[in-house]
N, C-alpha and C positions, 0 to 999 in steps of 0.2 A: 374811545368813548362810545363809538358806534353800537359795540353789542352790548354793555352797560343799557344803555337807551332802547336798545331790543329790550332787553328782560325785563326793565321796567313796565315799558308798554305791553308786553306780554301780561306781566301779573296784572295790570291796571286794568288791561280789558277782560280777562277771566273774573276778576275782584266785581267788576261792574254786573259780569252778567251773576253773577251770585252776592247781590249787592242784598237781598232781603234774607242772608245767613247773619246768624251773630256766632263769635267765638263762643267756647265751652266757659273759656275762665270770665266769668263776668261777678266775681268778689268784691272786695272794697282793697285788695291787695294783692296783686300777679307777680310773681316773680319770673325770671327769663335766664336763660343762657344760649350762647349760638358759639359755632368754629366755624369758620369758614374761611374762600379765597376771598382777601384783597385787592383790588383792582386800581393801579395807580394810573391817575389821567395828568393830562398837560405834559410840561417839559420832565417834571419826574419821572414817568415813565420811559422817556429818553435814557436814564440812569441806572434802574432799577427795575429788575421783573416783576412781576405779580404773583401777589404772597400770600399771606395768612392774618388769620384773626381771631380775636375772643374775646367774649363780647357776653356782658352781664349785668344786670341789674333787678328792679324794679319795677311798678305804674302802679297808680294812687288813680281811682275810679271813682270820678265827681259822685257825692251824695244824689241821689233823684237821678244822676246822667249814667247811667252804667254803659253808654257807647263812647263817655267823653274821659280819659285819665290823663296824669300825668306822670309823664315818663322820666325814671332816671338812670341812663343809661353809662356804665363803665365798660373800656373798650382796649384792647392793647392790640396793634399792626406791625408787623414787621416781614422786610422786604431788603433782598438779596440784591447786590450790586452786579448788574449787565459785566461781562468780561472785557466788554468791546470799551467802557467808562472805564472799568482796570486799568489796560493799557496807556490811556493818557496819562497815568499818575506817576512820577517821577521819583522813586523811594530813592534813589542816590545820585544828588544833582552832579557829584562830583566825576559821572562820568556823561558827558554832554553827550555824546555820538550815540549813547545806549538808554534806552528806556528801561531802567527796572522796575516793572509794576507789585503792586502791592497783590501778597495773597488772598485778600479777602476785603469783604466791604459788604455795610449792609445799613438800615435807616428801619426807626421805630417810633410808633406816635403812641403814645398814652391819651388817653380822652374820657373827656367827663362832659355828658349832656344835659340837660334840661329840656324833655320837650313835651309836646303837646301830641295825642294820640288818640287820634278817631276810629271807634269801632263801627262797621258797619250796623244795620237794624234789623229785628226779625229773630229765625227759630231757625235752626238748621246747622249739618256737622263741616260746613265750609264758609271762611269767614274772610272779608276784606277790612285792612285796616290803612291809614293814614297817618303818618308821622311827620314832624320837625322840630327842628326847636335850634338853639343856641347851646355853648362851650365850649371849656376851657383845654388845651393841648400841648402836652410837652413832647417837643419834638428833640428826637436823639441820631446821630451819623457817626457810625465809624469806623476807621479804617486799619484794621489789624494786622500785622508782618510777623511770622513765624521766624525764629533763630534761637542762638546760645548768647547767654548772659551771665554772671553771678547771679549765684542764689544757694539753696540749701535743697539738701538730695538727704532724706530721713530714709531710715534701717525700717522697713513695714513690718519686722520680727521684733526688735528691742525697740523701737522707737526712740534713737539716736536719731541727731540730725547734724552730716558734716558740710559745712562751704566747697563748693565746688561752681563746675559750669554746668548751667541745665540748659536743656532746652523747653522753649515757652513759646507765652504768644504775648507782643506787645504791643502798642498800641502808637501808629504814626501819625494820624490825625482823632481827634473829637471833637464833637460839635453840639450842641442842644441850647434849645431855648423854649420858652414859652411863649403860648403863640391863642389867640382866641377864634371862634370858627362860628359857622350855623353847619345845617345836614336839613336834607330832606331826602323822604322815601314812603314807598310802600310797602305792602306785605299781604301774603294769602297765608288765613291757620285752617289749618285741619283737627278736626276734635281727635282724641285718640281714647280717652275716659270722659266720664262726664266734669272731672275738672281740672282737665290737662289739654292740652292739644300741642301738635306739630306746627313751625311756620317757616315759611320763606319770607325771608325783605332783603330789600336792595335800599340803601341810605349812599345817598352821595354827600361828602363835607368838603364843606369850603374853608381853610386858612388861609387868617390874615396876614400872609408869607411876601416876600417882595416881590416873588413868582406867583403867587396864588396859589400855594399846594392844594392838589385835591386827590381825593380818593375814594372807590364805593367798594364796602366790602358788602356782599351780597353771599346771606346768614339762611345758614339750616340750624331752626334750633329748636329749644323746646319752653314751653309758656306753663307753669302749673298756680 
């Protein structure tokens, strides 16, 4: 979590010293997209390395406030299972003396926000902004085994399909629930056209998990 807290503080004190910049997009309507890395904190990170992200939506820019909108943000994470977490899982209890771990493992949150987002004030092609807010999260885990099974093997020339053995991928654990959260972050944009610009933000969210999941994914993206 340490360098999460670097980079925020980083943009925070660059944001301040270019605090009298305003964004390019100051409309009645911004639309956004970011990819970015994921960054998992607390005990999840024990499980899972740090990932990826996509990230998209909206902001609704108060009447008379054009520094003050409202954010709606749509989001999807996903994050690969540590090898060393592999190893503890037991795909065939029936041989005690031998751990056989599963091939694969991995964990994805869908999220929908609401939040609140302050632009900084003034004239200029570099911009500070402020975000938070509250939403909703569906969280997904799961853990895949590679082998042969029944199934059906189709002709890719006639397109026949006869019963046989294939091999697949199936599925030894799943897991999902729905789960509610807050986020807070910042962010520096850069104009790129007079009504477009580049930005960085870092948002940390918090779920209401029985661990407390959290995660910042910290976004390059584009504001038009």
């Amino acid at each position: 979590i340490k360098r999460v807290a670097w980079l925020v503080a980083i943009a925070a004190t660059v944001g301040f010293a270019f605090s009298g910049a305003q964004a390019a997009v100051d409309g009645p309507v911004a639309g956004h997209f970011s990819f970015c890395p994921s960054f998992l904190q607390g005990d999840a990170s024990k499980a899972f390395d740090d990932g990826w992200a996509l990230h998209g939506g909206a902001t609704w820019f108060a009447t008379g406030r054009p520094n003050l909108g409202y954010r709606l943000d749509f989001g999807y994470d996903w994050w690969d299972a540590k090898n060393e977490f592999l190893d503890q899982i037991d795909t065939n209890p029936s041989t005690p003396l031998v751990i056989e771990p599963p091939d694969d493992g991995d964990a994805r949150v869908w999220s929908g926000t609401v939040d609140l987002l302050w632009n900084s004030k003034g004239q200029g092609k570099v911009g500070f902004y402020l975000v938070g807010g509250v939403g909703v999260y569906y969280l997904q885990a799961h853990t895949p085994e590679y082998g042969y099974g029944a199934g059906y093997w189709c002709d890719p020339w006639w397109g026949w399909c006869y019963p046989g053995i294939v091999e697949g991928e199936y599925l030894i654990d799943d897991k999902s629930s729905w789960e509610w959260g807050l986020n807070a972050g910042a962010g520096l944009t850069f104009q790129v056209s007079p009504n477009a610009e580049m930005y960085i933000e870092a948002v940390w969210h918090w779920l209401d998990t029985p661990k407390s999941g959290q995660y910042v994914p910290v976004t390059l993206g584009f504001r038009w």
